[in-house]
C-alpha positions as CSV (number, residue, x, y, z in Angstrom):
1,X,0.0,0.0,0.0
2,X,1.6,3.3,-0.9
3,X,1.1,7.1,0.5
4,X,-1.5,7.9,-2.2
5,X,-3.8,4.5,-0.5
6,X,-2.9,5.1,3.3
7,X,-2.7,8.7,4.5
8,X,-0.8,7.1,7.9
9,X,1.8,6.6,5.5
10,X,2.7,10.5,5.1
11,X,6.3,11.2,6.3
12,X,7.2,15.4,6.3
13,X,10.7,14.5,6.0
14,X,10.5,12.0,3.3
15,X,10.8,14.9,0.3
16,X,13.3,16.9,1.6
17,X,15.6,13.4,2.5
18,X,15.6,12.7,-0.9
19,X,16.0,15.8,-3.0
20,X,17.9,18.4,-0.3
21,X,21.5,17.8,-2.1
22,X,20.0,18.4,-5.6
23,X,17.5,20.9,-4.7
24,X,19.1,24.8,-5.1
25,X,20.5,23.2,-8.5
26,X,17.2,22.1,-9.8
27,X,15.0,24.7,-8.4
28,X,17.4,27.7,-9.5
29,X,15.8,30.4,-11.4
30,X,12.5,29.0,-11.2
31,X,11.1,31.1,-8.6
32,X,10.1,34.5,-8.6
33,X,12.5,35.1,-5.7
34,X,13.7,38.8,-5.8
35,X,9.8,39.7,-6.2
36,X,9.0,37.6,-3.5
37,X,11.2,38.6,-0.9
38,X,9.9,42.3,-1.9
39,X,6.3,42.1,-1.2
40,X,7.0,39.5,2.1
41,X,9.2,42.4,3.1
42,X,6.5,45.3,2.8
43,X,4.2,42.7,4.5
44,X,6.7,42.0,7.6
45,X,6.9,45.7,8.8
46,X,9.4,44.9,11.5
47,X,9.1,41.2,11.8
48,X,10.1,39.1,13.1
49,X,8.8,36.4,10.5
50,X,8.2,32.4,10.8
51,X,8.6,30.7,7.8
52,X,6.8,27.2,7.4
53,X,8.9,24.7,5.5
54,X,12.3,27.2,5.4
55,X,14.0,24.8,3.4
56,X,17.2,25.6,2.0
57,X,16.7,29.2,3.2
58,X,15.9,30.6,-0.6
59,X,13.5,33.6,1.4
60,X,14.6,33.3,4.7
61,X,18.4,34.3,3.9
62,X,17.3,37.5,1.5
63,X,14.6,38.5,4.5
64,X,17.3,38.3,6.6
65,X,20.0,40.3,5.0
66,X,17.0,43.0,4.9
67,X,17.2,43.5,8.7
68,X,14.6,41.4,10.0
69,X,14.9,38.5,12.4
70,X,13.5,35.2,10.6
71,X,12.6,31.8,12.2
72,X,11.7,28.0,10.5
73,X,10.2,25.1,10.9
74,X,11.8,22.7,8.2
75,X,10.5,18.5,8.6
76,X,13.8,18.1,6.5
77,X,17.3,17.6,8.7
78,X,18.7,17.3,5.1
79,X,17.3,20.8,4.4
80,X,18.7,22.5,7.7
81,X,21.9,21.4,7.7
82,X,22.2,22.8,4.1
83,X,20.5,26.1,5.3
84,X,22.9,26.1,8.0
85,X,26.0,26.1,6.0
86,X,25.4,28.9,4.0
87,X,26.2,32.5,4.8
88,X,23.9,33.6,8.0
89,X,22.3,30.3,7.5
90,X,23.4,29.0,11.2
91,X,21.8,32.1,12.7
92,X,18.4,31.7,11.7
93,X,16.7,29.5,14.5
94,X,14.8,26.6,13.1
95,X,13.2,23.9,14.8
96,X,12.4,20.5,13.0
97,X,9.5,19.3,12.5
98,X,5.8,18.6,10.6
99,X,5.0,22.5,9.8
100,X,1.4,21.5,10.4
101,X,1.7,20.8,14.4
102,X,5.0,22.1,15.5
103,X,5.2,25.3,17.0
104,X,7.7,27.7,18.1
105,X,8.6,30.3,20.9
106,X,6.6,34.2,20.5
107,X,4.4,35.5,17.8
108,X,5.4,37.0,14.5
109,X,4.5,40.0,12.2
110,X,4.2,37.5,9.5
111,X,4.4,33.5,8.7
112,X,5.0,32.3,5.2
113,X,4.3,29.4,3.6
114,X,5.7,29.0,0.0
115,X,5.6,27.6,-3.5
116,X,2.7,25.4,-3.1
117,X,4.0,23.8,0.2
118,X,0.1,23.8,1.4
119,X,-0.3,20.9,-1.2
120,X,2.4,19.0,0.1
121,X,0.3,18.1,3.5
122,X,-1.4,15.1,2.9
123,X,-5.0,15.7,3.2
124,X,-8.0,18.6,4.0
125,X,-7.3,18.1,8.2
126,X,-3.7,18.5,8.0
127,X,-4.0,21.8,5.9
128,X,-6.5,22.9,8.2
129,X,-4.4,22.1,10.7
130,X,-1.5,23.6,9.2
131,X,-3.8,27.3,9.0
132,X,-4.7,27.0,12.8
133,X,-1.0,27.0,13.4
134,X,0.1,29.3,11.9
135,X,-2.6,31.9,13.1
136,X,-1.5,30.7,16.6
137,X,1.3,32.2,15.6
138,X,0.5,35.5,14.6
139,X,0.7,38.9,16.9
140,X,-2.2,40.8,16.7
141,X,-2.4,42.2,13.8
142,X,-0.2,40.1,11.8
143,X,-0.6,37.9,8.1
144,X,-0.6,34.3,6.9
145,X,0.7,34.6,3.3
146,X,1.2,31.5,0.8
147,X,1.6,31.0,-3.1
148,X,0.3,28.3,-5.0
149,X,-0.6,26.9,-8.5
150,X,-4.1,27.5,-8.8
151,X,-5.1,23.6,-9.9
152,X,-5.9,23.0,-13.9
153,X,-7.5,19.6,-14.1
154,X,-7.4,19.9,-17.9
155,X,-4.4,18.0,-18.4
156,X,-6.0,15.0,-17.3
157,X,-8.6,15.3,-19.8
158,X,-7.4,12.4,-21.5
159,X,-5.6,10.5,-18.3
160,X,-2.0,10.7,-17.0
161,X,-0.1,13.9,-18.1
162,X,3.4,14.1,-19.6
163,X,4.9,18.1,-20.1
164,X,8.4,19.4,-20.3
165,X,9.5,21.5,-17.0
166,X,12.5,23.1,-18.3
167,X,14.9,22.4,-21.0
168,X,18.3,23.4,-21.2
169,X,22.0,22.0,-23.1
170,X,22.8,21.1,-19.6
171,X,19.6,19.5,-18.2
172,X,15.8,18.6,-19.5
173,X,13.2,18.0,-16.7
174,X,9.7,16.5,-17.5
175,X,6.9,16.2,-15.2
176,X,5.0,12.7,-15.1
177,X,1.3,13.2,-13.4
178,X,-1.3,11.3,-12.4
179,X,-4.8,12.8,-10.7
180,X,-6.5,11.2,-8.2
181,X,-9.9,13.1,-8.1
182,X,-12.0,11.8,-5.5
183,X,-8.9,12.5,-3.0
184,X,-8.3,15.9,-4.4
185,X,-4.7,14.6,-5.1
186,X,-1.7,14.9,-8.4
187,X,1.4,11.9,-7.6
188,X,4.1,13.4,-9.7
189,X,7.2,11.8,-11.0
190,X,9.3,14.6,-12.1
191,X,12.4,13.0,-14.3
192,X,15.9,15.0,-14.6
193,X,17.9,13.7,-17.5
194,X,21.4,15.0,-17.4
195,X,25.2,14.0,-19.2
196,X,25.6,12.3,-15.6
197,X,22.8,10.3,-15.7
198,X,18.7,10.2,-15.1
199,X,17.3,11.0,-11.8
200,X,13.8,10.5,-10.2
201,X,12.3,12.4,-7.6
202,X,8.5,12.0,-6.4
203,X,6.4,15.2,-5.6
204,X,3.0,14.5,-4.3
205,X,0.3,17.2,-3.9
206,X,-2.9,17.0,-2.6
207,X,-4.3,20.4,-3.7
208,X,-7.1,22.9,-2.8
209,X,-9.3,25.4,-4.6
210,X,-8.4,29.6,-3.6
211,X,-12.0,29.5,-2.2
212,X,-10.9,25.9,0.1
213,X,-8.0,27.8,1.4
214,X,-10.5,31.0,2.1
215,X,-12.7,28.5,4.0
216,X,-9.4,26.8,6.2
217,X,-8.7,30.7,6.8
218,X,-11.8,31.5,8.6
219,X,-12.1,28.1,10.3
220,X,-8.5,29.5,11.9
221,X,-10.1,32.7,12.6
222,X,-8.3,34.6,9.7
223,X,-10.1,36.7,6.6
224,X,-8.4,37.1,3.2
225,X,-6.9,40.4,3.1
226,X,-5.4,40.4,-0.2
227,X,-4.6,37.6,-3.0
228,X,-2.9,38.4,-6.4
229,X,-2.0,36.7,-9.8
230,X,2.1,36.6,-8.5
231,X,4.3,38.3,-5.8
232,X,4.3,41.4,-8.2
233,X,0.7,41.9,-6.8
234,X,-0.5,41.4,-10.5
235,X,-4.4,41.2,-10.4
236,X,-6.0,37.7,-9.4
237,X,-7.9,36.5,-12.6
238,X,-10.1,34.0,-14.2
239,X,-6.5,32.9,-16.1
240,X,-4.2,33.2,-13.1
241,X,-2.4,29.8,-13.1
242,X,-0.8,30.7,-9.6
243,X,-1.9,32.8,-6.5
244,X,-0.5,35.0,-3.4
245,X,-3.0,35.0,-0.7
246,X,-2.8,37.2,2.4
247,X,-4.7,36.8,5.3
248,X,-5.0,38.0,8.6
């Protein structure tokens, strides 16, 4: 029986155990970072900030070089260790642990959860979960943002998908998807075929609707404040294939 069948089966740290060492090299340039780190900036005021899922520290390190004091919570040792060895990396506090139920010391200005992390919890309670703690970590007056793909079930019109991710001289990545609607879930297999050889890495998503995540933000006491088409604040449309959404 695999995850997809037994929801007991999730494991937080299982992702970042397997892709941490390749991770900055396969993810670089594919993020709207420098936008990003703008607008969570504005949004901080004067911090401090919690980031869910830190990671390798691709925010957290920018935020910090800004002047603000930035904490984690990262499921991955793989992750933190790699966060730690980069410059300021070993100064931002992070404890480990499932981003859903762990929680840390004060209350923050602002708690991030980014690219689509919110889909990597493996079902509806854990992402309500997951909202509920980070408004426990708010101060009064402070914002819950997260970006996500906004889900486009037309690729599966005609079953599995198949779609190029990126394709360089160096490297091609292709997505392999499969959706699972009753559960709400896409099991990825995204393939990485370099000079050096093929690599495999699973990504599995269980996703939600903009108006789902509205509803798991009021069922933690929080109200959409603001949600935009990308961290440019571009408007939110019908065609919007991703989202920002602040509440608070």
């Amino acid at each position: 029986m695999d995850q997809t069948d037994d929801p007991t089966a999730y494991d937080p740290t299982a992702y970042g155990t397997e892709i941490a060492s390749e991770y900055d090299e396969l993810y670089d340039d594919m993020f709207e970072t420098d936008s990003a780190v703008a607008c969570l900036t504005e949004l901080a005021g004067d911090g401090p900030v919690l980031e869910l899922g830190i990671g390798t520290g691709r925010l957290a390190l920018p935020l910090v070089q800004t002047g603000l004091e930035v904490h984690g919570i990262e499921a991955s040792e793989e992750m933190v260790t790699l966060l730690r060895a980069k410059p300021d990396g070993a100064d931002i506090p992070v404890v480990v642990g499932d981003f859903a139920e762990v929680t840390v010391p004060g209350t923050f200005s602002l708690v991030i959860l980014a690219v689509n992390t919110i889909y990597a919890l493996p079902d509806q309670d854990a992402q309500v979960r997951c909202f509920a703690n980070a408004a426990a970590h708010l101060a009064s007056g402070g914002r819950f943002v997260l970006d996500a793909w906004v889900p486009d079930l037309a690729q599966f019109a005609n079953g599995p998908s198949v779609r190029p991710r990126s394709v360089s001289d160096k490297r091609v990545a292709l997505v392999l998807a499969e959706h699972d609607p009753v559960r709400q879930r896409i099991n990825t297999t995204q393939v990485h075929l370099r000079e050096s050889g093929v690599r495999l890495h699973a990504v599995n998503h269980r996703y939600a609707w903009p108006s789902e995540l509205d509803l798991m933000a009021r069922l933690a006491g929080l109200r959409l404040q603001a949600r935009w088409g990308g961290w440019d604040k571009s408007p939110f449309v019908a065609t919007s294939t991703t989202h920002v959404s602040v509440y608070g």
